[in-house]
C-alpha positions in Angstrom: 0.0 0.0 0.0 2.8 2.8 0.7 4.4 1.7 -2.3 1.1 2.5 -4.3 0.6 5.7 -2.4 4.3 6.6 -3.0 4.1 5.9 -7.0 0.8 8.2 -6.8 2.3 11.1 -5.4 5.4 11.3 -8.2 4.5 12.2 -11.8 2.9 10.5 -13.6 5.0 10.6 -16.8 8.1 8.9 -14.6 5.7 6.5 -13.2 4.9 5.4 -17.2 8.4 5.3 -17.9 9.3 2.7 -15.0 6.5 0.5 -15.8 7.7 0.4 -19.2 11.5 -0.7 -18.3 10.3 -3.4 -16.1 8.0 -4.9 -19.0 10.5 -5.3 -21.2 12.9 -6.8 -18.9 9.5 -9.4 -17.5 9.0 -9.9 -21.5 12.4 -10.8 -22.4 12.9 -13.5 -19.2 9.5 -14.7 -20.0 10.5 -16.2 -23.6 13.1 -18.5 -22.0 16.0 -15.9 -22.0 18.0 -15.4 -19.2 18.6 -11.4 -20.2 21.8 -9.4 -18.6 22.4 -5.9 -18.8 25.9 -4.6 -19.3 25.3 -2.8 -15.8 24.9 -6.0 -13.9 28.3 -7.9 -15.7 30.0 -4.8 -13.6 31.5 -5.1 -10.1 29.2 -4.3 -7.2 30.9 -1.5 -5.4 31.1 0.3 -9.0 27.4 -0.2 -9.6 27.0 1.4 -6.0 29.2 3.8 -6.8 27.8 5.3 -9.6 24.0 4.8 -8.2 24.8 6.8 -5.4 25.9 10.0 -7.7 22.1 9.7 -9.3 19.8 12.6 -8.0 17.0 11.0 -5.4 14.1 11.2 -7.5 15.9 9.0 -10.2 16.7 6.5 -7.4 13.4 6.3 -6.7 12.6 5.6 -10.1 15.3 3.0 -10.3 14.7 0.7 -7.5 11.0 0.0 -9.0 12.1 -1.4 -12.3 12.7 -5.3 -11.2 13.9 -7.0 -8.0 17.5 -7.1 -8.7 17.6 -2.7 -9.0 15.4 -2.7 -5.8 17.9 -5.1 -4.0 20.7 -2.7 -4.9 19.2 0.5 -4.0 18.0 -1.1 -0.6 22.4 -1.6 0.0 23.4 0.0 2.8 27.0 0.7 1.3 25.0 3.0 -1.6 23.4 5.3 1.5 26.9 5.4 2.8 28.1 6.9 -0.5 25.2 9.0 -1.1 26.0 10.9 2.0 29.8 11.3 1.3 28.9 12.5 -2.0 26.4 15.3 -0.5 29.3 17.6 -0.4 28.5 21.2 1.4 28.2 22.9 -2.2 26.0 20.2 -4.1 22.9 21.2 -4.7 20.4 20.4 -2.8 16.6 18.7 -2.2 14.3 21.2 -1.4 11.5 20.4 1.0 8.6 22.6 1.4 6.2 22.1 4.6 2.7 23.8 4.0 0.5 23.7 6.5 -2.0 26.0 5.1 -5.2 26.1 4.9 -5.5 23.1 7.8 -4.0 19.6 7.0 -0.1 19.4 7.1 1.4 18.5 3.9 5.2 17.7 2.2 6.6 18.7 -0.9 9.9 18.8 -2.6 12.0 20.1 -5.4 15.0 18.4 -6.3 17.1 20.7 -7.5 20.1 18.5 -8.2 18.6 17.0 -11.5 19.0 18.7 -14.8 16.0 18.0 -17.1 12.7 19.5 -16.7 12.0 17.6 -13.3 13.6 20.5 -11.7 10.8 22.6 -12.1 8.6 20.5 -10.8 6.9 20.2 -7.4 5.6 17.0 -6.6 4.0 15.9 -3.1 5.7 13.4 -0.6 3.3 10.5 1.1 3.6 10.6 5.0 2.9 6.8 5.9 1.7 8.0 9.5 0.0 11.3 8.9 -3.2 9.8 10.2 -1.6 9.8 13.9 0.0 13.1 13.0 -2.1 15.5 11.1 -0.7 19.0 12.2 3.6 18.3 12.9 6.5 20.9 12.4 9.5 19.8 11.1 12.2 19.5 13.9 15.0 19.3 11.8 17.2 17.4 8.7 20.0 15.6 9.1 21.5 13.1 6.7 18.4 12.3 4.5 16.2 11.7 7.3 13.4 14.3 9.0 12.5 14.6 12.3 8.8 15.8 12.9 7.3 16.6 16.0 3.4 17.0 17.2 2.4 20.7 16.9 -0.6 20.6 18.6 0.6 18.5 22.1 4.1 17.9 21.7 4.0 14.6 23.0 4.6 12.7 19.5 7.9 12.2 17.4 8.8 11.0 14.2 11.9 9.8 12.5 11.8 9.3 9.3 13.4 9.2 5.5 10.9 10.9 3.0 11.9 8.6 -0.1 11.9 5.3 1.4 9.2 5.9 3.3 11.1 4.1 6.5 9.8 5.8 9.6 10.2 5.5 13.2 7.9 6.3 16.4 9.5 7.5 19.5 8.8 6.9 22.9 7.0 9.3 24.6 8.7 11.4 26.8 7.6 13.3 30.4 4.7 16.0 29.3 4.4 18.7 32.1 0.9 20.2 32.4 1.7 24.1 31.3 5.0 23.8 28.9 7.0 25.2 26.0 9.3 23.2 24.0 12.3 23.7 22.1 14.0 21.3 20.1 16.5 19.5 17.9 17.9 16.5 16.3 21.3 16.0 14.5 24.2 13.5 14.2 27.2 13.3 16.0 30.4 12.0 13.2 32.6 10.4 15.6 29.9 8.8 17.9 27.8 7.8 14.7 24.9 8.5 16.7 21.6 10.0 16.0 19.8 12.4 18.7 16.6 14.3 19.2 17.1 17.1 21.8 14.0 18.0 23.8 14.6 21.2 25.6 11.1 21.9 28.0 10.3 24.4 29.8 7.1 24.7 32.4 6.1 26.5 35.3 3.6 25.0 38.5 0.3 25.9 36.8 -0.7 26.1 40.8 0.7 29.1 40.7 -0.3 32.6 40.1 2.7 34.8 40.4 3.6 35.3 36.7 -0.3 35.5 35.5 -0.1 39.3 35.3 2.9 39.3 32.9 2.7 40.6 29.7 4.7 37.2 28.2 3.9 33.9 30.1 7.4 32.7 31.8 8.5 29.2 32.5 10.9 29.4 35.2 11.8 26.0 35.5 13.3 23.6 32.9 14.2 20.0 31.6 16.5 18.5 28.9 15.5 15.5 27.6 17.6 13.8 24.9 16.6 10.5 23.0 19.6 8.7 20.9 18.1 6.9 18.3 18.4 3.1 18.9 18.1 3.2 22.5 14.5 2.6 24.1 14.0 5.4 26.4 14.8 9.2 27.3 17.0 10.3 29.4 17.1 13.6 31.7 20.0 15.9 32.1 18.4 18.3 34.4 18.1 22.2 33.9 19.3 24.4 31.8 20.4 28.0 32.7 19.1 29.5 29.2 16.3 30.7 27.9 16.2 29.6 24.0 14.2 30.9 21.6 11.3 29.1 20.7 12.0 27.3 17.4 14.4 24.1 16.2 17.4 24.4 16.1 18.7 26.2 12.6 22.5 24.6 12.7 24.2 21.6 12.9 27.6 22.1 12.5 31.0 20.0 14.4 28.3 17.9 15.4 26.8 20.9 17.8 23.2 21.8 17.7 22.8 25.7 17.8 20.3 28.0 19.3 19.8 31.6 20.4 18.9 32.6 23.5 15.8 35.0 24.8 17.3 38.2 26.6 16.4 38.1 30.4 16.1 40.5 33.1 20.0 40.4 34.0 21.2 39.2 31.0 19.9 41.6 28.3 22.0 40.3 25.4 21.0 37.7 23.1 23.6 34.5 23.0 24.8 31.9 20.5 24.2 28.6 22.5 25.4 24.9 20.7 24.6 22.0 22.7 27.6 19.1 21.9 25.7 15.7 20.7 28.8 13.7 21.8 29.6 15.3 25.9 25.7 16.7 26.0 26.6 20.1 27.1 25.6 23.4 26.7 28.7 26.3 25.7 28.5 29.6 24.4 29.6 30.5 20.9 31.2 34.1 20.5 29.3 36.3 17.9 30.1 38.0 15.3 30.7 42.1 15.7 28.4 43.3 13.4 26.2 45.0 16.0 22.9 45.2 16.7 22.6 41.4 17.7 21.0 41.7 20.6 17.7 42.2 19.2 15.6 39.2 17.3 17.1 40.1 14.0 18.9 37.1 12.3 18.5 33.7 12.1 21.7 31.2 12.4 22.3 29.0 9.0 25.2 26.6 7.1 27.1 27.8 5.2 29.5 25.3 3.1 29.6 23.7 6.5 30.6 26.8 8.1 28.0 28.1 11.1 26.8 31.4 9.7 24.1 34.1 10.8 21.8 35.9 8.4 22.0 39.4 9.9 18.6 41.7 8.7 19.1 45.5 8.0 16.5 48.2 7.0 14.2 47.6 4.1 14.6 43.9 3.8 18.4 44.3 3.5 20.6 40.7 4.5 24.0 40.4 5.3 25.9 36.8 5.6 28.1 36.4 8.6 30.6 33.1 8.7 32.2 31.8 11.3 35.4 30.5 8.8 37.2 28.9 12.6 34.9 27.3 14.6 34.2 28.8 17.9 37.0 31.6 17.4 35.4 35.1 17.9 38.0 37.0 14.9 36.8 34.3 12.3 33.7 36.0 12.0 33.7 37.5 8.0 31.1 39.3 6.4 31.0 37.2 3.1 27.7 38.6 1.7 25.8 41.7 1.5 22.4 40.9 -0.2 20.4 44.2 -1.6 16.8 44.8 -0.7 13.7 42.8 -3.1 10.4 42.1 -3.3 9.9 39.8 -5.7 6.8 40.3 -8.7 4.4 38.1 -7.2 4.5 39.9 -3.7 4.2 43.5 -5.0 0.5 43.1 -4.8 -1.7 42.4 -2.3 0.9 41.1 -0.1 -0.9 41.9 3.3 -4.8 41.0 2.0 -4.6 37.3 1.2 -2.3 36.4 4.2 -4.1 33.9 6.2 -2.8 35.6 9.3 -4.9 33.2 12.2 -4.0 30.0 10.5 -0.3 29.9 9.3 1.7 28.8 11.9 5.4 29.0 11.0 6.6 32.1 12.4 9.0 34.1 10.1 9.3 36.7 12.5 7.7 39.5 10.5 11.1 39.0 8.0 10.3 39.5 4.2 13.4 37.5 3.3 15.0 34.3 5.0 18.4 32.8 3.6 18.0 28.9 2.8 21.4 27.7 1.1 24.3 28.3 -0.9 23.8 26.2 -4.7 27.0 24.7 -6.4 26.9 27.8 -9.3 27.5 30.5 -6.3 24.3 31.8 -6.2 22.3 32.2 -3.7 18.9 30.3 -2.5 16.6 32.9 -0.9 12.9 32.5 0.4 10.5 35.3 0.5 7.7 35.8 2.8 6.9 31.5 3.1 5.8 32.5 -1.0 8.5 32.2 -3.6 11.9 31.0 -4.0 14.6 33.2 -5.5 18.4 32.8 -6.8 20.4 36.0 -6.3 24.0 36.2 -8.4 26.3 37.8 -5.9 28.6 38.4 -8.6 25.7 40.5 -10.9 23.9 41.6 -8.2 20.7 40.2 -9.9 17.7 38.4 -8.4 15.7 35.6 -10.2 12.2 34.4 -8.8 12.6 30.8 -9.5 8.7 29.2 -10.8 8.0 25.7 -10.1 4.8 24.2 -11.3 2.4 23.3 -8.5 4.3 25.1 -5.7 1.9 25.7 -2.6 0.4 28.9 -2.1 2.2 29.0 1.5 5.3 27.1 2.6 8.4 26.8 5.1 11.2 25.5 2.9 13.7 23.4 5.0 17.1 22.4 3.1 17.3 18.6 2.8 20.1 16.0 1.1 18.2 13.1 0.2 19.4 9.6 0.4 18.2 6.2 0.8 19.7 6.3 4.4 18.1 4.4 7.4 19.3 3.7 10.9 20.0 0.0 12.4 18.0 -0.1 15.1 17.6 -3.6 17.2 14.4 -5.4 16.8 
């Protein structure tokens, strides 16, 4: 049944094209003829090697043409490849999360082929969206997606968009009046998977912080879940306040945040939480000022932790961190020129469904996604349109895919058939 539901959700035209290959390969073994291709007479680990340099979509293609394709895209060793060929430049899948008007759907937009599927939006089948109608997407790591329960928190999902392989986790201690924050990345050297649950919650008996103009939860709890393992475990408080949203980098296997300003402690703060020790350090910022109010978002850049700094008018600049946790590697590397693209010149504020949309872009027109292998820059513009800009030129593109939603978050992805061993 999911592999029905998958085939229905890709084009139709690609769907024709497999059924045609595996036809003629059923015809010619059906007349007596033990048929062999010339890629089969070739040694495995160069077959793997040069399956796992195919974009996704045409693995997914592939491994529905006859048993012995779908045997060798199920190989572990061709994940394996997959990801050490998803350098930080190559060009990415893009997966857009549109939870508008009410039901929660996937798209994607694989922009590493080069025919006319690139223009193409085509929707992804969520085996277990009946037990998770309304989810946010936690975070992306390695091919695989980590979605979590927006309405209760209390529900988790691993799971690899084109395989289809998906995991449930355990449920983890709920408090009564709560906000959550969280996370999910791999660690290289430990080889392990994680899903950082940061909560904090306040006694709902009582009634000293009713009056404030912001609800506060004074107390807090870090939960982390390494995928694998059968339970969470607790690593007591933390002494930050994080903003409320995933985290936006993974980079030296760190998970990164930024903090809320408190009473005391007015200034805003990098925070990375280490996947392999599980604690929390400061990062040092960059000095470009005016970063102790809510106006950038942290981001990858060629594997470098960067922050996309907002000026006036819907100005960007790029900050990278080019040595990792050392405060003078901080470099401006781009300055991006204020745009509104066509679409958004018109009635911009009237069709907004303001009371419904849920992903919070901070009021920002403009929010930086990645970095493509030509040097241009992927930029996404008020959850509406995707645009390239040419650093070199100066010049924006709006970039038009057919059947785009009307409203989407766009979250950078690297497919790959990649799963995780997990014991039965």
């Amino acid at each position: 049944m999911c592999v029905v539901n998958l085939l229905l959700t890709m084009d139709l035209d690609d769907e024709r094209v497999a059924k045609r290959r595996k036809t003629m390969l059923e015809d010619d073994r059906g007349v007596g003829q033990q048929t062999t291709t010339e890629m089969e007479t070739l040694p495995h680990e160069i077959i793997v090697d040069i399956l796992s340099r195919l974009p996704i979509t045409s693995l997914v293609q592939f491994k529905f043409v006859c048993k012995g394709w779908r045997a060798l895209a199920q190989d572990p060793l061709l994940a394996d490849m997959q990801l050490s060929w998803k350098a930080p430049t190559t060009n990415p899948c893009l997966i857009l999360h549109c939870d508008f008007p009410i039901r929660n759907q996937l798209y994607f937009v694989d922009l590493s082929v080069h025919n006319h599927d690139k223009d193409k939006v085509k929707r992804l089948y969520v085996p277990f969206q009946t037990s998770l109608p309304e989810f946010d997407v936690v975070g992306t790591c390695n091919g695989l997606l980590c979605l979590s329960d927006s309405l209760y928190n209390d529900a988790l999902y691993v799971y690899n968009p084109f395989t289809m392989d998906f995991m449930e986790l355990p449920k983890s201690r709920q408090y009564s009046d709560q906000e959550v924050v969280f996370g999910f990345g791999f660690h290289q050297k430990t080889k392990q998977y994680k899903v950082v649950k940061i909560v904090y919650y306040r006694n709902t008996s009582s009634s000293s912080y009713s009056r404030a103009r912001r609800v506060v939860y004074p107390q807090s709890d870090v939960q982390v879940f390494t995928l694998g393992t059968s339970a969470w475990r607790s690593l007591g408080k933390v002494a930050y306040q994080l903003i409320r949203r995933p985290s936006e980098a993974l980079v030296n296997g760190r998970l990164h945040w930024v903090s809320r300003p408190r009473r005391y402690y007015p200034a805003r703060r990098l925070m990375s939480f280490d996947l392999e020790d599980e604690q929390f350090r400061e990062v040092p910022k960059p000095d470009c000022g005016g970063l102790n109010r809510c106006n950038f978002h942290l981001c990858v850049l060629r594997g470098f932790l960067a922050a996309a700094v907002y000026g006036n008018y819907g100005k960007l600049e790029i900050w990278v961190m080019k040595d990792y946790n050392v405060k003078e590697s901080w470099i401006k590397e781009f300055s991006i020129g204020a745009y509104m693209p066509k679409c958004l010149k018109q009635n911009l504020v009237r069709d907004r469904p303001l009371k419904i949309w849920k992903n919070p872009s901070n009021g920002k027109v403009v929010r930086f996604l990645c970095l493509l292998d030509n040097g241009e820059i992927l930029l996404e513009y008020k959850n509406r349109v995707i645009v390239s800009y040419d650093p070199k030129k100066g010049k924006f593109t709006d970039l038009v895919f057919q059947g785009i939603p009307h409203w989407f978050q766009t979250v950078v992805h690297a497919g790959s058939f990649n799963w995780i061993n997990t014991p039965s």
